[in-house]
N, CA, C and O atoms as CSV, one atom per row, in Angstrom:
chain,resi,resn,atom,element,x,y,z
A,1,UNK,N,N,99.375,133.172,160.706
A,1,UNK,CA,C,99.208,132.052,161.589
A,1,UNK,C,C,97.782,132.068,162.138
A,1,UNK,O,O,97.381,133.067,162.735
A,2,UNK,N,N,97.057,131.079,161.973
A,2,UNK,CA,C,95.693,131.017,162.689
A,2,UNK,C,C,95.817,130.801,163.987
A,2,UNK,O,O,96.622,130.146,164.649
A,3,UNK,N,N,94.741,131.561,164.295
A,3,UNK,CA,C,94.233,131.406,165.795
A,3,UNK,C,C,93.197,130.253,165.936
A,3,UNK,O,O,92.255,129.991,165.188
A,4,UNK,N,N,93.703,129.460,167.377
A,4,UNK,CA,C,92.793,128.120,167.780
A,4,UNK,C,C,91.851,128.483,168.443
A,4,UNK,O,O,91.827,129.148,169.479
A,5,UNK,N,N,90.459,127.721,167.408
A,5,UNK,CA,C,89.180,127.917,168.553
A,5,UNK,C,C,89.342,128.695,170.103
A,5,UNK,O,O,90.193,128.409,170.946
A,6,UNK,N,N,88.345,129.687,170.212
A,6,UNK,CA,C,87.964,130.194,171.170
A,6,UNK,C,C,87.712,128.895,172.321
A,6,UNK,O,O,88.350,128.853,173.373
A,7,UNK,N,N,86.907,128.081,172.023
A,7,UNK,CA,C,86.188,127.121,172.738
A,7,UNK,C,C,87.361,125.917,173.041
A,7,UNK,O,O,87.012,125.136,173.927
A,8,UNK,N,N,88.137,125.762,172.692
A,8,UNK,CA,C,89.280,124.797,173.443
A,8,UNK,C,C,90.031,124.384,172.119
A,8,UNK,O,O,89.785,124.852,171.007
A,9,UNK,N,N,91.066,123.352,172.438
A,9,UNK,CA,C,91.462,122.600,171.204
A,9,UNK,C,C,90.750,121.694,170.630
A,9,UNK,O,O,89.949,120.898,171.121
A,10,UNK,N,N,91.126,121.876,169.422
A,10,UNK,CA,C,90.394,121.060,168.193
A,10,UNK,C,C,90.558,119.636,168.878
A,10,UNK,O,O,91.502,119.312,169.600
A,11,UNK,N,N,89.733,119.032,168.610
A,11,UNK,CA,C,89.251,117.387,168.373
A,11,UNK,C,C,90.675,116.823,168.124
A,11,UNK,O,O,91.406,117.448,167.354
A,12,UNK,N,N,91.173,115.568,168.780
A,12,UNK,CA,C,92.460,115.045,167.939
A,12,UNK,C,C,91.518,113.288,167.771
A,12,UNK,O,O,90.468,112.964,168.328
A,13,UNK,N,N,92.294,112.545,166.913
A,13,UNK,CA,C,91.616,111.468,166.493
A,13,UNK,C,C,92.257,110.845,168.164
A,13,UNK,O,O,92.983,111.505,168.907
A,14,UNK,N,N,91.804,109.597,168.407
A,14,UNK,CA,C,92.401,108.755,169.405
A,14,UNK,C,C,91.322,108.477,170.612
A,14,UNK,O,O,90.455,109.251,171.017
A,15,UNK,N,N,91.603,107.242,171.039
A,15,UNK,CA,C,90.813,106.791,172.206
A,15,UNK,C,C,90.256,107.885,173.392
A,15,UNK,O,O,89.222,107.859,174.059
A,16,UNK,N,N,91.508,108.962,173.364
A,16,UNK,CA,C,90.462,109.529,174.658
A,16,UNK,C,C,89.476,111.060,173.746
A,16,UNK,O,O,88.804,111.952,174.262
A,17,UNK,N,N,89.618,110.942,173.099
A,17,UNK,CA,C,88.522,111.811,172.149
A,17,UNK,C,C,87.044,111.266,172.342
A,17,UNK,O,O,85.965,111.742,172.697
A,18,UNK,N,N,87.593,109.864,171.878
A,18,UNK,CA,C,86.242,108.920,171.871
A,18,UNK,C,C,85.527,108.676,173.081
A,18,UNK,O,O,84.347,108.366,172.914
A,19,UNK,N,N,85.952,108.737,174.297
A,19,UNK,CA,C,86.039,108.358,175.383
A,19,UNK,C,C,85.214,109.445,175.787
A,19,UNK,O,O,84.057,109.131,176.067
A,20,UNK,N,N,85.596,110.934,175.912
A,20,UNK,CA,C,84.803,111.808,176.441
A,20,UNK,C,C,83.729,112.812,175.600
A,20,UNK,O,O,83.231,113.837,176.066
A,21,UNK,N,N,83.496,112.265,174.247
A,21,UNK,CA,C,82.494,112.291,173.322
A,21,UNK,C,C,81.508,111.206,173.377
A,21,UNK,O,O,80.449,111.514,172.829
A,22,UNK,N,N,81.543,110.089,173.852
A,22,UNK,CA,C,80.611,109.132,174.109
A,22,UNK,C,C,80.534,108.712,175.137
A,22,UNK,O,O,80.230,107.529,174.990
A,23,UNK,N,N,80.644,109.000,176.435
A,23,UNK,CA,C,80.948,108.584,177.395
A,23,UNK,C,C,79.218,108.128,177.769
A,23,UNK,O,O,79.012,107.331,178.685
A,24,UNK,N,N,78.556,108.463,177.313
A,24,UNK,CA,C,76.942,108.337,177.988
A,24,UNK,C,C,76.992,106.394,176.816
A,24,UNK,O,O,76.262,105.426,177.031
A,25,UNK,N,N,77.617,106.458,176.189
A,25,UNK,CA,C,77.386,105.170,175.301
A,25,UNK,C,C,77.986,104.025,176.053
A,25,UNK,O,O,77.440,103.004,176.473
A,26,UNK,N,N,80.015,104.668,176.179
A,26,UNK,CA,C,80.371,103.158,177.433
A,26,UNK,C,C,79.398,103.266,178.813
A,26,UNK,O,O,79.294,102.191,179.402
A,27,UNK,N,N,78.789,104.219,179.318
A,27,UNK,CA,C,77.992,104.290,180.326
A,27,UNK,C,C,77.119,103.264,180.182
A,27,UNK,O,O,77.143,102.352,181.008
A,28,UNK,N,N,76.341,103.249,179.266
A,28,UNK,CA,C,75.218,102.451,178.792
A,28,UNK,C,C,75.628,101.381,178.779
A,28,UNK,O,O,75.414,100.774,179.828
A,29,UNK,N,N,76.467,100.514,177.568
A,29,UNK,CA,C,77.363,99.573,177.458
A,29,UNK,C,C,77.482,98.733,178.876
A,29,UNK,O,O,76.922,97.680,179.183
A,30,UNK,N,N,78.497,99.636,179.722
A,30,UNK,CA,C,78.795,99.158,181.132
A,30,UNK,C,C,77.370,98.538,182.118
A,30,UNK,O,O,77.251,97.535,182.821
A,31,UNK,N,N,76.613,99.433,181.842
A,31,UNK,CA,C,75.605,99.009,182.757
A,31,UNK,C,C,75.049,97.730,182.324
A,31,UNK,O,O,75.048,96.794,183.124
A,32,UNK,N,N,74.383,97.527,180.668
A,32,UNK,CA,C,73.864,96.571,180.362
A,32,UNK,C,C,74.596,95.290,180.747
A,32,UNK,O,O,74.015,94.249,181.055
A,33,UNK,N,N,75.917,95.451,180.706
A,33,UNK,CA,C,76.829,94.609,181.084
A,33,UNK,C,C,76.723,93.855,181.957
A,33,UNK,O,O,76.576,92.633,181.932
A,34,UNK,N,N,76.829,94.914,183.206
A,34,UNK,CA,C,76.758,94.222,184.400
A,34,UNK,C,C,75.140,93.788,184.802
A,34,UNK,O,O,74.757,93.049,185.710
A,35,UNK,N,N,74.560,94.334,184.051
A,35,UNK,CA,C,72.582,93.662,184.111
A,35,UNK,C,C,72.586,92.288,183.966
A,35,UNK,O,O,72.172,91.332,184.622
A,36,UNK,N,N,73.262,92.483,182.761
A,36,UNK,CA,C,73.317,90.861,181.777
A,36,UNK,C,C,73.723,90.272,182.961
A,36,UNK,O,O,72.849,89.607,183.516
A,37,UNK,N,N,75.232,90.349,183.721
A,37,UNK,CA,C,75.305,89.374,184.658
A,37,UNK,C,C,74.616,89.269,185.522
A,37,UNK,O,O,74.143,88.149,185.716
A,38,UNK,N,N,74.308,90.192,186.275
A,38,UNK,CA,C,73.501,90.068,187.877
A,38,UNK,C,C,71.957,89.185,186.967
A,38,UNK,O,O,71.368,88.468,187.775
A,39,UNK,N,N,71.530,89.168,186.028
A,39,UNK,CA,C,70.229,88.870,185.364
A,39,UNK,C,C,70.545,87.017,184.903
A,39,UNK,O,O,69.759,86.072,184.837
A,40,UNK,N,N,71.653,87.084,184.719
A,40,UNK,CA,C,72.358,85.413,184.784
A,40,UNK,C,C,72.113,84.563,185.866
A,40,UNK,O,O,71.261,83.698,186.071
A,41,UNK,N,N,73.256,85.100,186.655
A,41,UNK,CA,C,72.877,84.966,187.850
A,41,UNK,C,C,71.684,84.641,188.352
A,41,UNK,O,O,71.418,83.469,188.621
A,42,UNK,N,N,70.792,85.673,188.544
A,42,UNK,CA,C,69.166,85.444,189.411
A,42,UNK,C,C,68.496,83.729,188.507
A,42,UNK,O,O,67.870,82.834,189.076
A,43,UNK,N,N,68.878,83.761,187.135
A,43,UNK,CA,C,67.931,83.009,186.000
A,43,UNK,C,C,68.918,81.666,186.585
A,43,UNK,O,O,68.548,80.500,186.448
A,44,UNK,N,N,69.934,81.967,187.105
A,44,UNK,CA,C,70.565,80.302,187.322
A,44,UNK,C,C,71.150,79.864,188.659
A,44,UNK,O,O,72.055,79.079,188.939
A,45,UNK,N,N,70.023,80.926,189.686
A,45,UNK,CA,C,70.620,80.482,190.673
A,45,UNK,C,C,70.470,79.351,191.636
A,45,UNK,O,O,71.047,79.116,192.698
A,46,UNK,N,N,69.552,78.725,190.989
A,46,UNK,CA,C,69.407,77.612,191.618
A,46,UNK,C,C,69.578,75.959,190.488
A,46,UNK,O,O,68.740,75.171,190.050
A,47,UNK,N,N,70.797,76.027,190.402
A,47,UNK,CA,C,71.140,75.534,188.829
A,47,UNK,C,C,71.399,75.488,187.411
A,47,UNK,O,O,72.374,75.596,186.667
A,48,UNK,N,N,69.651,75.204,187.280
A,48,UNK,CA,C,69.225,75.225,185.521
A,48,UNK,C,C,69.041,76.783,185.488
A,48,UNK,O,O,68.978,77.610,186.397
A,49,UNK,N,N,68.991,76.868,184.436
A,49,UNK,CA,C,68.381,78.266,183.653
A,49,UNK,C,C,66.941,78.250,183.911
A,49,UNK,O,O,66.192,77.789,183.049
A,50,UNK,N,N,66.449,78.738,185.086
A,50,UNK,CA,C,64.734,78.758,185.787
A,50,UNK,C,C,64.783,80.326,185.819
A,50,UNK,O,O,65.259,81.000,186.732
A,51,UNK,N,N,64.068,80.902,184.383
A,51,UNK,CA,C,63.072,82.280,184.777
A,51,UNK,C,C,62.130,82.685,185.255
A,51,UNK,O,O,61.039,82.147,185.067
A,52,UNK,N,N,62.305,83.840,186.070
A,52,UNK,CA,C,61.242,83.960,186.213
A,52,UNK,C,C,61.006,85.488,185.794
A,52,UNK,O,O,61.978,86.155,185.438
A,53,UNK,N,N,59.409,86.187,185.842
A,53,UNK,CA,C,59.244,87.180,185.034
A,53,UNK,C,C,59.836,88.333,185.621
A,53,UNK,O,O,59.495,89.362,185.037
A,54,UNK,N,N,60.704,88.530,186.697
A,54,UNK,CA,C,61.973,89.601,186.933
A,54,UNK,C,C,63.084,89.260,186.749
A,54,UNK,O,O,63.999,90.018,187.071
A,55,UNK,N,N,63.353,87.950,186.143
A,55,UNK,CA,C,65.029,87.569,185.645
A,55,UNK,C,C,64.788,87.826,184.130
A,55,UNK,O,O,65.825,88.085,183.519
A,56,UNK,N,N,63.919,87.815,183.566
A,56,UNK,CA,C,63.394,87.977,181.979
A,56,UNK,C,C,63.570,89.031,181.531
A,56,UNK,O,O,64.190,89.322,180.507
A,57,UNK,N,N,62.753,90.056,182.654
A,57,UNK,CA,C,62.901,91.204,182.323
A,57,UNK,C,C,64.046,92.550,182.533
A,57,UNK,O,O,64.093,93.721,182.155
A,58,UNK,N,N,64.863,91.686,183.317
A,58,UNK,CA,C,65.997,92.763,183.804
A,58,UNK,C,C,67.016,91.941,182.493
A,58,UNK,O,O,67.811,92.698,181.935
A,59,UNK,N,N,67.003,90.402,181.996
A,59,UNK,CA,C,67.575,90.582,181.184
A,59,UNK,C,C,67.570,90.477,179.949
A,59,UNK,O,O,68.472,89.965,179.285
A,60,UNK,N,N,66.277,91.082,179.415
A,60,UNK,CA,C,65.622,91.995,177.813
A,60,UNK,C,C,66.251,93.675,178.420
A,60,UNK,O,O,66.834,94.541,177.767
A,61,UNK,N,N,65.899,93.673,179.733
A,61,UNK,CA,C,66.243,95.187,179.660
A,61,UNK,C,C,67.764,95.237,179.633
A,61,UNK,O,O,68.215,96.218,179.043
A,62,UNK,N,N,68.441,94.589,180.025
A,62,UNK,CA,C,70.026,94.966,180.311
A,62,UNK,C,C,70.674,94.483,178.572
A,62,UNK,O,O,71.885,94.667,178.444
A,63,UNK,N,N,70.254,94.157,177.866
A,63,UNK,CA,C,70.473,93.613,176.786
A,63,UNK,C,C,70.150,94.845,175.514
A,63,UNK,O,O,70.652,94.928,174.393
A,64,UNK,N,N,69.304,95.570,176.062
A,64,UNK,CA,C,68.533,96.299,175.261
A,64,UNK,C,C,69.296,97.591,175.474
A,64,UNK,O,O,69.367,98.363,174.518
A,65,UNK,N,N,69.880,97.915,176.633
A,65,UNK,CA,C,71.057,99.158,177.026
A,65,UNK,C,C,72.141,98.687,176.865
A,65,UNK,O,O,72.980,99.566,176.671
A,66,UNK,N,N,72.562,97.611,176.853
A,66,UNK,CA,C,73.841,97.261,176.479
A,66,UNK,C,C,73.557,97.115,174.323
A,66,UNK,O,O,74.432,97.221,173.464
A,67,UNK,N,N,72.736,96.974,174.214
A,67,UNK,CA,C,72.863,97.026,172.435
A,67,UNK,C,C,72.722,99.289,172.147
A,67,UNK,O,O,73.327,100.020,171.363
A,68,UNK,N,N,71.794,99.562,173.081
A,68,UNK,CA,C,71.967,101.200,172.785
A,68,UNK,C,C,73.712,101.795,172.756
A,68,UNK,O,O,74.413,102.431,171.969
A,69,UNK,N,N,73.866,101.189,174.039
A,69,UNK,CA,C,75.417,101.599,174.158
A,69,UNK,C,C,76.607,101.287,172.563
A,69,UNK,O,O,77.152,102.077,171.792
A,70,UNK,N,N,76.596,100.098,172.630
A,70,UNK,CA,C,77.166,99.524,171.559
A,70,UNK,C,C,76.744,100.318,170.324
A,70,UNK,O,O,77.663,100.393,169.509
A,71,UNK,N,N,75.514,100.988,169.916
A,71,UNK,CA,C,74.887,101.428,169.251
A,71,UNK,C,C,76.097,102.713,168.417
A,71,UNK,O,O,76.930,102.940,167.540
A,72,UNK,N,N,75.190,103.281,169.745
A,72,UNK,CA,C,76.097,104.857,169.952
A,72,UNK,C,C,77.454,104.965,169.914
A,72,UNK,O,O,78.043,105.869,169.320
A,73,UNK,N,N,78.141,103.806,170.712
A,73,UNK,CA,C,79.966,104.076,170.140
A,73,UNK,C,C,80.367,103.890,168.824
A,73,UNK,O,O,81.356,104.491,168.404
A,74,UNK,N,N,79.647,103.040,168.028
A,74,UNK,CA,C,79.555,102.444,166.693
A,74,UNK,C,C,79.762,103.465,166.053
A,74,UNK,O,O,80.763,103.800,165.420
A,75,UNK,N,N,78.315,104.238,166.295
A,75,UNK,CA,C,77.528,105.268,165.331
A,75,UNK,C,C,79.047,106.695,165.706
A,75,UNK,O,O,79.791,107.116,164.821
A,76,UNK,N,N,79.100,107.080,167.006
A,76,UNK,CA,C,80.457,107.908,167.063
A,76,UNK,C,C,81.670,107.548,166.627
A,76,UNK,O,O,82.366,108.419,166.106
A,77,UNK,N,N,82.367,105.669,166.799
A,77,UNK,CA,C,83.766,106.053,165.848
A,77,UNK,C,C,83.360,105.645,163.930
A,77,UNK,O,O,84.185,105.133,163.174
A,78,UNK,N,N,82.393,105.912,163.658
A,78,UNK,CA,C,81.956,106.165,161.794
A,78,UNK,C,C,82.023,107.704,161.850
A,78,UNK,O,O,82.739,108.252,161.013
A,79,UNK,N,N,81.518,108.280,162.527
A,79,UNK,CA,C,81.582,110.170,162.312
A,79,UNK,C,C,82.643,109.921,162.686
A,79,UNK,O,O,82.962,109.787,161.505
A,80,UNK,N,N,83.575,109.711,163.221
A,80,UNK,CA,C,84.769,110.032,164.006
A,80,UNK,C,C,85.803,110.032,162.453
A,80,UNK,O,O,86.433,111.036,162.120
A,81,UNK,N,N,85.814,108.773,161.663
A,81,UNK,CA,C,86.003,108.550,160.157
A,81,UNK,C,C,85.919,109.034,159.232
A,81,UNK,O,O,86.508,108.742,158.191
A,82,UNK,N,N,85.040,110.024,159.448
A,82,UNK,CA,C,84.499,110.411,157.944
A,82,UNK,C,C,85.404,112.049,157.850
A,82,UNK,O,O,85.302,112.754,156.846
């Protein structure tokens, strides 16, 4: 009978595997998320869609951590597959 890893139990497939193996990715994800909105918001708050160069840039940046995030969970459930 084998003995289980020293270091804890083996990996099982399933959501909370994924969950605390990527957690810096939904981190990311989450944040860009909520950028994107608060960055909506500022760009339409006085109606139309009026930018200005800190509504632009919070939302290229929140867009740009929300695509890393997305990135990284991607890229973890393909290893997760293989």
């Amino acid at each position: 009978m084998p003995t289980p890893p020293v270091h804890g139990e083996p990996p099982r497939p399933g959501g909370a595997h994924l969950l605390a193996r990527e957690a810096l990715g939904f981190w990311f994800l989450g944040l860009g998320a909520l950028g994107l909105l608060r960055g909506w918001m500022r760009a339409t708050r006085h109606g139309g869609f009026e930018t200005e160069t800190v509504a632009l840039l919070w939302l290229i940046g929140s867009a740009l951590l929300a695509v890393v995030g997305a990135l990284r969970i991607w890229r973890a459930l393909r290893a997760g597959r293989r």
